[in-house]
Every structure is written in structure tokens, then in C-alpha cells.
MDTraj code that builds the backbone (N, CA, C; nanometers):
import mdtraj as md
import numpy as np

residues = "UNK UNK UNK UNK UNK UNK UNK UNK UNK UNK UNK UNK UNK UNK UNK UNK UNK UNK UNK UNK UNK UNK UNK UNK UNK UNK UNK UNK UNK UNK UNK UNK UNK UNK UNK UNK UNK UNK UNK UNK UNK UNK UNK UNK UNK UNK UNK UNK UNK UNK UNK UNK UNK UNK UNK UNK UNK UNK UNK UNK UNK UNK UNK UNK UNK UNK UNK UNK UNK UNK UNK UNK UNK UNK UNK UNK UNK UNK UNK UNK UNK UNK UNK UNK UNK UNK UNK UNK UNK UNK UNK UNK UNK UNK UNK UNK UNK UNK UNK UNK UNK UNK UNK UNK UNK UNK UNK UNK UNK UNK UNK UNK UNK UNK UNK UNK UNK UNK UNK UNK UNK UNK UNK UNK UNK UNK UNK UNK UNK UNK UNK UNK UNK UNK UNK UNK UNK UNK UNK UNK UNK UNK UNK UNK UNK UNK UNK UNK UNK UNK UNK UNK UNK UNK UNK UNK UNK UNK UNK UNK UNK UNK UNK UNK UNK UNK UNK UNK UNK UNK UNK UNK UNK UNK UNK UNK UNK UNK UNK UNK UNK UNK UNK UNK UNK UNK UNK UNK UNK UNK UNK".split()
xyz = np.array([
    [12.6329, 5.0272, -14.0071],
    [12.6645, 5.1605, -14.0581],
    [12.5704, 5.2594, -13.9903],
    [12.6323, 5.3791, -13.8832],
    [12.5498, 5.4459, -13.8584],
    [12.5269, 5.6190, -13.9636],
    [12.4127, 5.6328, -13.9541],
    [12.3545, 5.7428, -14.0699],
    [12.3244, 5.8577, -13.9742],
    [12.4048, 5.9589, -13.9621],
    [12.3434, 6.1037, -13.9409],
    [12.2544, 6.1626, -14.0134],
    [12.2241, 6.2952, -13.9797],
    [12.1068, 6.3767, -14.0533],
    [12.2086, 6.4006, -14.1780],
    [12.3136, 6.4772, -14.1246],
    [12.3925, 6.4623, -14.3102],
    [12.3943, 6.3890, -14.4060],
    [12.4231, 6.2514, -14.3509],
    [12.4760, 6.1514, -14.4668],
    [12.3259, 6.1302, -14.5409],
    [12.1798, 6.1539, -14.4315],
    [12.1054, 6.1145, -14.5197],
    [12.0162, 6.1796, -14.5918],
    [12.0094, 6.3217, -14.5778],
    [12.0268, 6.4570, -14.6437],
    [12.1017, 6.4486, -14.7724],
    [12.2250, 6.4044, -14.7402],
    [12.2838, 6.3868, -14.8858],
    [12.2499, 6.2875, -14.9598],
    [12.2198, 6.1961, -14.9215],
    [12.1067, 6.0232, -15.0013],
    [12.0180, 6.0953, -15.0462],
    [11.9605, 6.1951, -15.0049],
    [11.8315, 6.1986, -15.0518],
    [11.8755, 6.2934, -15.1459],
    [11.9168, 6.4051, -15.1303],
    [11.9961, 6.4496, -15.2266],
    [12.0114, 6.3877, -15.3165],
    [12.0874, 6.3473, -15.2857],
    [12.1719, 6.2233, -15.4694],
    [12.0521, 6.1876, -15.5348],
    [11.9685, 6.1347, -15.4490],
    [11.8283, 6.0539, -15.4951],
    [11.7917, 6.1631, -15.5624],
    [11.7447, 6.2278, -15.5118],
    [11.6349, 6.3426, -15.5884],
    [11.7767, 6.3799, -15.7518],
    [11.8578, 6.4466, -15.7520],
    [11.9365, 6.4336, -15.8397],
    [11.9017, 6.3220, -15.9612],
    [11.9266, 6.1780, -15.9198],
    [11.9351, 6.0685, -16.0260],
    [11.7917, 6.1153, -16.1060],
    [11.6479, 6.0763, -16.0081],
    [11.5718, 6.1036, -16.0446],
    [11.5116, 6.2493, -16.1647],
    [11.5574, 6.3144, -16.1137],
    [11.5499, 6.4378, -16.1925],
    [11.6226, 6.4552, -16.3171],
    [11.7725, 6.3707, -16.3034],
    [11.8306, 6.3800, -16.4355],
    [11.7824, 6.2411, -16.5091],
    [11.7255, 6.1556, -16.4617],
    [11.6645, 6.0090, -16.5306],
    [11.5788, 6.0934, -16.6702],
    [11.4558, 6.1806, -16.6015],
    [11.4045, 6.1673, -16.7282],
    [11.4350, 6.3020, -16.8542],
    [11.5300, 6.3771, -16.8547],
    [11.6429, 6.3855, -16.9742],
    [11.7118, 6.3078, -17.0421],
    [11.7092, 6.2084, -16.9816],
    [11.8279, 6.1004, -17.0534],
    [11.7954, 6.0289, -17.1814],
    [11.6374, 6.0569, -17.1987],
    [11.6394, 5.9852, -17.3382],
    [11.7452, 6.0410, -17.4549],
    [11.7668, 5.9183, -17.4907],
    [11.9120, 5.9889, -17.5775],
    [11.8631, 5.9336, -17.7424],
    [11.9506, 5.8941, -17.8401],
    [11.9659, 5.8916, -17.9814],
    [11.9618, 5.6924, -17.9555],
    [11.9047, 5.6331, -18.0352],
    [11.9144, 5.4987, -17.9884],
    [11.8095, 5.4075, -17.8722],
    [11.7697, 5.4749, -17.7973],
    [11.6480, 5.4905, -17.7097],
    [11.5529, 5.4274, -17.7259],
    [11.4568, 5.3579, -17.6758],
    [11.2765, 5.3435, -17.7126],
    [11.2062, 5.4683, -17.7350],
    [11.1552, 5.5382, -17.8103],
    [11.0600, 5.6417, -17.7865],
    [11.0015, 5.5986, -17.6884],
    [10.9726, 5.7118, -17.5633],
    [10.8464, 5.6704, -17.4771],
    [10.6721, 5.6797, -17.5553],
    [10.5761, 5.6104, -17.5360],
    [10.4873, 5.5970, -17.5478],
    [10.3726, 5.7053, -17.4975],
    [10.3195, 5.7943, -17.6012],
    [10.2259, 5.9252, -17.5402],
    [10.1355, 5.9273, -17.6009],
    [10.0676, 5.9987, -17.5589],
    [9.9093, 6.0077, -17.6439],
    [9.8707, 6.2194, -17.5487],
    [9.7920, 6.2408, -17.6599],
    [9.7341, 6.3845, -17.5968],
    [9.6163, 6.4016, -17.6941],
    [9.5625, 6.5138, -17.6573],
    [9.4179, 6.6018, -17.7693],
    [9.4946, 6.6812, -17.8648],
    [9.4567, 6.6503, -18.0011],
    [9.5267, 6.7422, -18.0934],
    [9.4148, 6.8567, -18.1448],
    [9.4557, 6.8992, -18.2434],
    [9.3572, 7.0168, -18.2148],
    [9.2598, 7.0372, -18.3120],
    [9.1680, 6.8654, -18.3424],
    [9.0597, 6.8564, -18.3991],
    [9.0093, 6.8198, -18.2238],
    [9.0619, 6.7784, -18.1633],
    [8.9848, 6.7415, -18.0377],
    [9.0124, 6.6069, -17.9943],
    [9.0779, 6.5263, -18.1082],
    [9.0928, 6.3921, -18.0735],
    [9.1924, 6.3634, -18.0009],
    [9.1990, 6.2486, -17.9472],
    [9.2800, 6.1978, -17.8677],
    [9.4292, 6.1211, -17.9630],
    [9.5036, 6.1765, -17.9662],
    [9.6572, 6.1310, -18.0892],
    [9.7187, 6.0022, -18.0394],
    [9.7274, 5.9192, -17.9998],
    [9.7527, 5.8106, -17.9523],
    [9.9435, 5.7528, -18.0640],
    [10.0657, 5.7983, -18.0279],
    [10.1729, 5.7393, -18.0800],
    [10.1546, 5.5978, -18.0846],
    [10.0760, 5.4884, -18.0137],
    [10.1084, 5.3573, -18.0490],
    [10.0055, 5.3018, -18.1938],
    [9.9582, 5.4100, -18.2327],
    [9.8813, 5.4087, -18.3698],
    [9.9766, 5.4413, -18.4776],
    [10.0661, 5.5047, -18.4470],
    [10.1497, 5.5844, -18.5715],
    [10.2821, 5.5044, -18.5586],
    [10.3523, 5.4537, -18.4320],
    [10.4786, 5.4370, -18.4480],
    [10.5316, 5.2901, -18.5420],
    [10.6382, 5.2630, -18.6233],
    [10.6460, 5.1958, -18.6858],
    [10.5587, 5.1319, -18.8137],
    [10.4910, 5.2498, -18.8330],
    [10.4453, 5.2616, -18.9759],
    [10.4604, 5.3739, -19.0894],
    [10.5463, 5.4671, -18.9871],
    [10.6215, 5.6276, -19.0213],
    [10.7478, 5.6488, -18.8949],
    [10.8208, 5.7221, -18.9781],
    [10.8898, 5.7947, -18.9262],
    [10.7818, 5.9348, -18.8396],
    [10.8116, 5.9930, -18.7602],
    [10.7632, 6.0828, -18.6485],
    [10.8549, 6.1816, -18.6154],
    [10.8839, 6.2605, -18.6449],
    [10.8765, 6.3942, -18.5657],
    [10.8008, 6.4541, -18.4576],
    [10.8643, 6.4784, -18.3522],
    [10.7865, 6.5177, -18.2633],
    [10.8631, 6.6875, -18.1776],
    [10.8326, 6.7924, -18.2271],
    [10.8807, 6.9353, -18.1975],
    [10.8104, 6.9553, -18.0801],
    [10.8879, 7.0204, -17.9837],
    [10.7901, 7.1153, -17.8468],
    [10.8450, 7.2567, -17.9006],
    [10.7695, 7.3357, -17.8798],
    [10.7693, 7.4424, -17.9077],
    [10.6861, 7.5356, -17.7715],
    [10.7216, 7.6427, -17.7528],
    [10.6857, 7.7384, -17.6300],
    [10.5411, 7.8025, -17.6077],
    [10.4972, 7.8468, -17.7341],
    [10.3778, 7.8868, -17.7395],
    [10.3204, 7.9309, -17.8981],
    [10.1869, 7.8797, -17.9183],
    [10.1250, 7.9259, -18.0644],
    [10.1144, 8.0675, -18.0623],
    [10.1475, 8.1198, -18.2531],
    [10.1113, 8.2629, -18.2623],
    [10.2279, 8.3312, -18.2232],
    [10.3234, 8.2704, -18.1535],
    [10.4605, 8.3497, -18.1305],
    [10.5461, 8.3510, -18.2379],
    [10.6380, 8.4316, -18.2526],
    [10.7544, 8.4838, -18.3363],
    [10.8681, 8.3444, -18.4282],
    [10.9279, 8.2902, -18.3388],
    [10.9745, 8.1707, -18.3446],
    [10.9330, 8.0601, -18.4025],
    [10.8353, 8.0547, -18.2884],
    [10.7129, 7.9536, -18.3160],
    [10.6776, 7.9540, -18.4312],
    [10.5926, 8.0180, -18.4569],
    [10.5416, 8.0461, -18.5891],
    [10.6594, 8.0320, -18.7341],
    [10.7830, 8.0902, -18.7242],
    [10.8419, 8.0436, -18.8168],
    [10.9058, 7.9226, -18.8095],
    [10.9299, 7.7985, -18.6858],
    [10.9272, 7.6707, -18.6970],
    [10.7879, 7.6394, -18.7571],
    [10.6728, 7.6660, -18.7231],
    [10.5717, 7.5853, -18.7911],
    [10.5959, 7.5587, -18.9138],
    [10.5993, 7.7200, -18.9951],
    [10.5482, 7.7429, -19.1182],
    [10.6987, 7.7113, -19.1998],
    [10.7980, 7.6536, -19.0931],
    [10.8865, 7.5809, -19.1751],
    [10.8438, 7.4361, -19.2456],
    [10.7963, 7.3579, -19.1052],
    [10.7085, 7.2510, -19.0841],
    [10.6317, 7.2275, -19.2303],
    [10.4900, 7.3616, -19.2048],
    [10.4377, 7.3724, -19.3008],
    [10.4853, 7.3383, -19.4675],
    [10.5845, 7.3829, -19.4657],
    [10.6473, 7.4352, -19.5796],
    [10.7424, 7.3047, -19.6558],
    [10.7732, 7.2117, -19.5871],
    [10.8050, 7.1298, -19.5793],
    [10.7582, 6.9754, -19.6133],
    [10.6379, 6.9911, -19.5510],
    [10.5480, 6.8817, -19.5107],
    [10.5661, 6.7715, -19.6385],
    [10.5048, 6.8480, -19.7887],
    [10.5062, 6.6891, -19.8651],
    [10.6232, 6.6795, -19.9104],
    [10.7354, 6.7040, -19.8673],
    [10.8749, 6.6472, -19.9136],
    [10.9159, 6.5259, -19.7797],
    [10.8415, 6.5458, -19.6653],
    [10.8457, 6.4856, -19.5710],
    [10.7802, 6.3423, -19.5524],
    [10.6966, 6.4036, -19.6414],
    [10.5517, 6.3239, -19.6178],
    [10.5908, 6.2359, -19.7356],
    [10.6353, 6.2284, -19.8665],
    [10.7038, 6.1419, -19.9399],
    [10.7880, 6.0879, -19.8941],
    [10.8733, 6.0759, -19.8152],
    [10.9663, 6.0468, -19.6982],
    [10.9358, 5.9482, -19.6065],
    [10.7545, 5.8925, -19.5758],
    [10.7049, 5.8512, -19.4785],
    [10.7438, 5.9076, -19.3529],
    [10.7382, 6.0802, -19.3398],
    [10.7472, 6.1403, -19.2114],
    [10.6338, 6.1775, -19.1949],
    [10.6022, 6.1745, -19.0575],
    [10.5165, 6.2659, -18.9807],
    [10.5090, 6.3770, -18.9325],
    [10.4583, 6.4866, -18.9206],
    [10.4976, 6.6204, -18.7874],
    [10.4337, 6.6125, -18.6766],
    [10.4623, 6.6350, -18.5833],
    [10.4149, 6.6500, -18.4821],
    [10.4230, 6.7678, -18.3843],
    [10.3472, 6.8942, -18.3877],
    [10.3775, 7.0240, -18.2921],
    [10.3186, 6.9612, -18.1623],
    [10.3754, 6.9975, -18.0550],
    [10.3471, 6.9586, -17.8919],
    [10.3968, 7.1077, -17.8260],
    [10.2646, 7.1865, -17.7695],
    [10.3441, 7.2567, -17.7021],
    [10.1955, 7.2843, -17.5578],
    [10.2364, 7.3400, -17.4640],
    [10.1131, 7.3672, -17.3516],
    [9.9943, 7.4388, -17.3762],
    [9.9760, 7.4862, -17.5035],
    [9.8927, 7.5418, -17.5320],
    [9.7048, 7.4365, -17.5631],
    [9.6434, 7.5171, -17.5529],
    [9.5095, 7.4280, -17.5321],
    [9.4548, 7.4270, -17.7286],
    [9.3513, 7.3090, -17.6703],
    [9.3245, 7.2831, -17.8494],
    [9.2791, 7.3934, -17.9400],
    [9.2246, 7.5065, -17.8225],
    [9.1626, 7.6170, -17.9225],
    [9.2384, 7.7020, -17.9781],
    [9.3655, 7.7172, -17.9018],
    [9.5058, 7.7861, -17.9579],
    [9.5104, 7.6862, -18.0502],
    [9.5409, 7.5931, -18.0454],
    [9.6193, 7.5296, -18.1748],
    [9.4977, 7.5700, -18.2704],
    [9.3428, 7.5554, -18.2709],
    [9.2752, 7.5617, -18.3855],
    [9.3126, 7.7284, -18.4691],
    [9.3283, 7.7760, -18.3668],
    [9.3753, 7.9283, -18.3998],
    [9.5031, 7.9328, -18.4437],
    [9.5879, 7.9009, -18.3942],
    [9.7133, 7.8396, -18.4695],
    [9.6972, 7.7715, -18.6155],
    [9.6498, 7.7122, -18.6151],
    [9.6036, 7.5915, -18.7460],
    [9.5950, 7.6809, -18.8716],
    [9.4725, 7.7475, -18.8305],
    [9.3808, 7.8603, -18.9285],
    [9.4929, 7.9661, -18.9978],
    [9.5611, 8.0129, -18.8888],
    [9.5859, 8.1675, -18.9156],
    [9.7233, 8.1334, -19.0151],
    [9.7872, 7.9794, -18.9805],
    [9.9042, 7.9992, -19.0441],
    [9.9117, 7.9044, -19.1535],
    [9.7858, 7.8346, -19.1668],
    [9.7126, 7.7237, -19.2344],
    [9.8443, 7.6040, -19.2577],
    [9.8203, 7.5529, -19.1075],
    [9.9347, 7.4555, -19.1087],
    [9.8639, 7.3211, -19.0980],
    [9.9757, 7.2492, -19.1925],
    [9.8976, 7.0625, -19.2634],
    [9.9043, 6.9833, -19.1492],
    [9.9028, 6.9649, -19.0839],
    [9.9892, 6.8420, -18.9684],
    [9.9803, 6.9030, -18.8338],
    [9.9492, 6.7648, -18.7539],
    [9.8893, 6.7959, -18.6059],
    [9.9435, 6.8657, -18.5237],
    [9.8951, 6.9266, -18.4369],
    [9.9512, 7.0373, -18.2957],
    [9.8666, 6.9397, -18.1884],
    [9.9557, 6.8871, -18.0725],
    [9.9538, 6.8291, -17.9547],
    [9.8845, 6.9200, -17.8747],
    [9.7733, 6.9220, -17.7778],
    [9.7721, 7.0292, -17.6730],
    [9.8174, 6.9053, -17.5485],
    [9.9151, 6.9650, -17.4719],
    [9.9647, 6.9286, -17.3819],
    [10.0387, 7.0386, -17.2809],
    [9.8897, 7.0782, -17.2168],
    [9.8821, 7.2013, -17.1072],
    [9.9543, 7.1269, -17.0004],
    [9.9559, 7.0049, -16.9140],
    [9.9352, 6.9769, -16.7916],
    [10.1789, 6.9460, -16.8233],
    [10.2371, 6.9326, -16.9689],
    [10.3658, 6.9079, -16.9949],
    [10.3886, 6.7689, -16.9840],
    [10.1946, 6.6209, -16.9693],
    [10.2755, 6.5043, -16.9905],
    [10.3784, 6.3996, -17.0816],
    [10.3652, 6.5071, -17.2081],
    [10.4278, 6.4469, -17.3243],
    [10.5751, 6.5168, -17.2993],
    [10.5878, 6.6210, -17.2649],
    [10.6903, 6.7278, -17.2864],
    [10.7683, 6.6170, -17.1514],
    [10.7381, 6.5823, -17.0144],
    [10.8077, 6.5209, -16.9223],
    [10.8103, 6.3555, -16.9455],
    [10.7797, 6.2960, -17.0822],
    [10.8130, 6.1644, -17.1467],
    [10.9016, 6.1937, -17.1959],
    [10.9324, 6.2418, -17.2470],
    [11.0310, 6.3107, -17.3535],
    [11.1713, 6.3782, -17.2772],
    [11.1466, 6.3725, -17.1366],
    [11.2374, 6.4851, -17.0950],
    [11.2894, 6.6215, -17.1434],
    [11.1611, 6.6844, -17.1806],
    [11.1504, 6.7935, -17.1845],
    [11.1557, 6.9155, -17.1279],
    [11.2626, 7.0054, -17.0802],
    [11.1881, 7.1033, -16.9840],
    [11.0242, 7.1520, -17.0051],
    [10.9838, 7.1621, -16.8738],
    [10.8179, 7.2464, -16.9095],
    [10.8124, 7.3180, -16.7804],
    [10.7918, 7.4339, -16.8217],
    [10.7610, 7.5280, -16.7066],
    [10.6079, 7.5392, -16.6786],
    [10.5250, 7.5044, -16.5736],
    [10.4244, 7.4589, -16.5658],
    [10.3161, 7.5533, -16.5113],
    [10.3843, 7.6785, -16.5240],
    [10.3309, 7.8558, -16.5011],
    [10.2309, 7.8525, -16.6151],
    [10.1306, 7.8762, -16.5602],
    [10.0274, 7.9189, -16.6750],
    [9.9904, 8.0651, -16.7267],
    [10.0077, 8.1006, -16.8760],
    [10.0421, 8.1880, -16.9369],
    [9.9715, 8.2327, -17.0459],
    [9.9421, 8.3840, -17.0312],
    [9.8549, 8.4165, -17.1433],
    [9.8888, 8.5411, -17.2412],
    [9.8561, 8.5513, -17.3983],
    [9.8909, 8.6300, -17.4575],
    [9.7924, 8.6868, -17.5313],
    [9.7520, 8.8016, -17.5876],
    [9.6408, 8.8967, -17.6488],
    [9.7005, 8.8821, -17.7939],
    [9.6285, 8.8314, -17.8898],
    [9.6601, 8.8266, -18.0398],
    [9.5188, 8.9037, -18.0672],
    [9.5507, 8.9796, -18.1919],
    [9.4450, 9.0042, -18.3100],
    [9.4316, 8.8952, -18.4128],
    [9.3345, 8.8003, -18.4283],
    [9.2966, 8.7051, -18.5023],
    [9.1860, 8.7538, -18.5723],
    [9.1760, 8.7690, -18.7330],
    [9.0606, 8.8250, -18.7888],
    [9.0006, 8.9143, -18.7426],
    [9.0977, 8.9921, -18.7010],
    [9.0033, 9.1511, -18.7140],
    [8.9228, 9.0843, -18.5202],
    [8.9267, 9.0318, -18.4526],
    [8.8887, 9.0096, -18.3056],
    [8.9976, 8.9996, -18.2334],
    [9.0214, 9.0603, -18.1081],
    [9.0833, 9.0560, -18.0130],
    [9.0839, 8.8763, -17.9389],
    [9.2026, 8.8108, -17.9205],
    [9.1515, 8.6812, -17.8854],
    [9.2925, 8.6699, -17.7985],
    [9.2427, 8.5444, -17.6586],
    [9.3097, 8.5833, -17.5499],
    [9.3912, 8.4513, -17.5482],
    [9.5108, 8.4122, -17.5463],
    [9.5748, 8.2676, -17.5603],
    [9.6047, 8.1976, -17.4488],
    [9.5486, 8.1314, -17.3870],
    [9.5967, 8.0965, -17.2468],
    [9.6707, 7.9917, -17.2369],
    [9.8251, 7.9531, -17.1953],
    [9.8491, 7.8087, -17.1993],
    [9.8757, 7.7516, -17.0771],
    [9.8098, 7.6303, -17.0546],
    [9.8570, 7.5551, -16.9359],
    [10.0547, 7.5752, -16.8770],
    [10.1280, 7.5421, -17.0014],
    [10.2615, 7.5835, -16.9708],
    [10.3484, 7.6191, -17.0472],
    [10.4841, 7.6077, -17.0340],
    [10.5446, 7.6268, -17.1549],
    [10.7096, 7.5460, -17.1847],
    [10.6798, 7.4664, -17.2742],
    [10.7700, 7.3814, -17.3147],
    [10.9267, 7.4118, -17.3683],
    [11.0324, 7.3684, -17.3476],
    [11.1137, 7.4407, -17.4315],
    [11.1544, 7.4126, -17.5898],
    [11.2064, 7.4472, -17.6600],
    [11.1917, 7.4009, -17.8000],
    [11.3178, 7.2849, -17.8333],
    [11.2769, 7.1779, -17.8202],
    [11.3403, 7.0696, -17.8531],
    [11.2546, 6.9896, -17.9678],
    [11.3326, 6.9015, -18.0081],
    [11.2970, 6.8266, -18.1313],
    [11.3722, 6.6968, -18.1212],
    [11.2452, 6.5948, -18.2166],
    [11.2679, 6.4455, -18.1483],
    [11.2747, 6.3987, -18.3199],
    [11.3556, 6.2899, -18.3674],
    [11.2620, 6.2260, -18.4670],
    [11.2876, 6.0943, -18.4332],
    [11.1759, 5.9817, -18.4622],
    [11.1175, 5.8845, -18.4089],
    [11.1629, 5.7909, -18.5083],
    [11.2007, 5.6717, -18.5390],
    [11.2465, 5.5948, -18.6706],
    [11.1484, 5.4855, -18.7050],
    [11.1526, 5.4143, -18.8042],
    [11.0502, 5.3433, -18.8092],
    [11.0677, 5.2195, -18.6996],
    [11.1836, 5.1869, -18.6372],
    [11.1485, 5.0746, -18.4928],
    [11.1354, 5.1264, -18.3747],
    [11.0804, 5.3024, -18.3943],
    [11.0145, 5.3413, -18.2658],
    [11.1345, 5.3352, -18.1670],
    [11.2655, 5.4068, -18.1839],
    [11.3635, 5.4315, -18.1468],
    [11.3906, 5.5401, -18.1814],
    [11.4478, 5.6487, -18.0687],
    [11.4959, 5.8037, -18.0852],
    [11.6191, 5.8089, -18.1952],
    [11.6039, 5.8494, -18.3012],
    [11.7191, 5.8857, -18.4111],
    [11.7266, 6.0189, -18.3726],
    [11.6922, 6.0930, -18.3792],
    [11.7546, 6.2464, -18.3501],
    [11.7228, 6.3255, -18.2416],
    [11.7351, 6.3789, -18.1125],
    [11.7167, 6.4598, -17.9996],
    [11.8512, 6.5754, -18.0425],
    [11.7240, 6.7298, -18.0894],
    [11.7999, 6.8252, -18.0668],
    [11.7692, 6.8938, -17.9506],
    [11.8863, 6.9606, -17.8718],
    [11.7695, 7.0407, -17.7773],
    [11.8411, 7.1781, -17.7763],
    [11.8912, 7.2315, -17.8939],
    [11.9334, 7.3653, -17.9604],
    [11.8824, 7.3612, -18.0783],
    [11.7650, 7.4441, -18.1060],
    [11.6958, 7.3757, -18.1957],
    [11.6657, 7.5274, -18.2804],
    [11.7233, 7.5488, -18.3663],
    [11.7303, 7.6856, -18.4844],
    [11.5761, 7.6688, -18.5634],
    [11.4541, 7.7676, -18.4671],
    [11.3667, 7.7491, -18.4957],
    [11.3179, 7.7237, -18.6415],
    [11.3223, 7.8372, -18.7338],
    [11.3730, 7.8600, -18.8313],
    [11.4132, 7.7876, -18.9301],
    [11.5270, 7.7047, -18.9358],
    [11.5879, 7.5706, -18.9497],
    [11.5725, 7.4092, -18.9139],
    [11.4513, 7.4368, -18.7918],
    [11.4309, 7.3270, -18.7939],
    [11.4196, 7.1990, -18.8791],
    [11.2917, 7.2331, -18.9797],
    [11.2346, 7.1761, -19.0850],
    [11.3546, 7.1227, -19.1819],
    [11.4874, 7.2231, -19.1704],
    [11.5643, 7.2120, -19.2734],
    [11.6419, 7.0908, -19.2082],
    [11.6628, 7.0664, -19.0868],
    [11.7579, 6.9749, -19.0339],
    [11.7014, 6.8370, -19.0060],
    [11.5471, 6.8317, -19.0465],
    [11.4988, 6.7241, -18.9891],
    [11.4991, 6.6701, -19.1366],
    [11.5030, 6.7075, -19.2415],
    [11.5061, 6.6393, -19.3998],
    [11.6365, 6.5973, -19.3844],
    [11.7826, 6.6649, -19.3122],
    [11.8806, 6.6107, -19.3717],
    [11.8543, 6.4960, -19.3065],
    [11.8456, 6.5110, -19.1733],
    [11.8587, 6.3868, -19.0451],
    [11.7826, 6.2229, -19.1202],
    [11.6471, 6.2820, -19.2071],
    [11.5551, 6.1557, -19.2329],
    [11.6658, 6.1359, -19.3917],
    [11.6920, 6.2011, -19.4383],
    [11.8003, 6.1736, -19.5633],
    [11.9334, 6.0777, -19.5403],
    [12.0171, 6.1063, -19.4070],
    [12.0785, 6.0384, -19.3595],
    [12.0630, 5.9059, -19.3322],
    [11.9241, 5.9321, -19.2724],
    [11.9081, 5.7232, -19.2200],
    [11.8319, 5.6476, -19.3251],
    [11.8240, 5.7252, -19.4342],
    [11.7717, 5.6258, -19.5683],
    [11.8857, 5.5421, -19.6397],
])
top = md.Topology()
chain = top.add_chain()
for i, resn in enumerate(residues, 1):
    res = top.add_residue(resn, chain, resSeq=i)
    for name in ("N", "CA", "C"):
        top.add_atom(name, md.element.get_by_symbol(name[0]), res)
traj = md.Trajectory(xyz[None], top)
């Protein structure tokens, strides 16, 4: 078989294609992939500690202190021990660094961990979009001017994790807002 510059232009093509759509494909039924990041006591969150002893939630969200954002959290928030009787977990993941999330944490006094995952390795396990532009925003936090910088920015998708560490739910239209509300029916469903 002889190969011109076309035919193998287009191989590589295709190639680059498969590859690129491979890691979206985690679907409903799936292995969760295996991640770990700094949450925003500083520690290192390690999923092969948590999986199959809870259900998991795992949200990306764009940036702390934002509009959206903030009302997925404080859905989250709001939520939590109906969840948490449930044997659920939360999990916020977005590019923002641990000191945003501690600032995050504080201001909206939210129960349950925030991922910092600046560099998008959890967000590209997950097949996540992550835009890997680093980005900054000016909040008033207590009366101080404070500057938010994030490594990137994730798009808002939502995962929940089952107890055999298999994907039960991938939204990736995800009604910020509503989130919280759709992840009780989803864990209501598989009881």
C-alpha cells in the first residue's frame, strides 16, 4: 500500500480526532477514573480513599465567588445533610487555587470540599472541557480588596460516582442552580 502526504495527513487526522474524543467518552456505567488534588484545607483528596464507601459527587464548576457558581455551591451547601444521610459526598473541582477556595469556603460558609485543580488534571480524567488560560477576578472579601487568580477554567459538568465506583450520572448541561436538586433525585433513583 503506497501512502501519500494526504492519506497520511488524514491518519493523523483521524488519530488526533479518536484521541481527543477518547477522553469525553466517559459515559453512565463507566469506571470512575481515579484522581486525587489539594483541597482547600491544603490536603491532598485522594478518590481511592472515598470510593466505594460513599456515593461521590463530583461538580466542575468555572470559577469561585462567581454568580452561578456560587448559587450551585450554596445549593450544594444547602443540601448537604439530606445528602449526607444518603451516604453522599460533594465534591467542588474547579481551576481555582486553594486560597480561592478558602475564600470561597468562608464567604459562603460551605460544608464539603472544593478541589483546587489549576493545571485541569481532574477536569481532563473526567473529560472535562478546561480552558487552560489563566484568569483573574477583583472581589471585595470583608471589607479588603482580594485578587482571584485561577490556573483555568473548567466547564460546569457534574459526575455522581456509585458505591462500585462506576459513573451513574454525567450531566454536562448542568442548571447551576438546580444542580443540588437533580443530584437528590438521581441518588433517590438508584436506592
Amino acid at each position: 500500500m503506497k501512502f501519500t502526504w494526504l492519506s497520511l495527513s488524514i491518519a493523523l487526522i483521524s488519530l488526533s480526532a479518536v484521541t481527543t474524543l477518547s477522553a469525553g467518552d466517559l459515559n453512565v456505567g463507566d469506571d470512575a477514573p481515579e484522581f486525587q488534588a489539594m483541597d482547600d484545607t491544603g490536603k491532598l483528596w485522594k478518590s481511592s480513599d472515598h470510593v466505594g464507601k460513599k456515593m461521590i459527587v463530583v461538580y466542575f464548576y468555572p470559577a469561585d465567588l462567581t454568580g452561578g457558581c456560587t448559587k450551585q455551591a450554596c445549593g450544594f451547601r444547602d443540601d448537604l445533610k439530606t445528602l449526607s444521610d444518603k451516604d453522599v459526598i460533594v465534591l467542588g473541582v474547579s481551576g481555582d487555587s486553594v486560597k480561592n477556595h478558602q475564600l470561597f469556603k468562608k464567604v459562603e460558609k460551605l460544608n464539603f470540599p472544593l478541589l483546587a485543580d489549576e493545571k485541569g488534571e481532574v477536569a481532563d480524567a473526567f473529560g472535562v472541557p478546561f480552558d487552560k488560560e489563566e484568569k483573574s477576578i477583583v472581589k471585595e472579601i470583608a471589607g479588603k480588596e482580594e485578587t482571584l487568580t485561577r490556573g483555568g477554567t473548567a466547564k460546569r459538568w457534574t459526575f455522581l460516582i456509585d458505591m462500585k465506583g462506576k459513573i451513574a450520572l454525567k450531566n454536562t448541561e448542568v442548571n447551576a442552580a438546580e444542580d443540588s436538586k437533580a443530584i437528590l433525585k438521581a441518588v433517590a433513583d438508584l436506592k
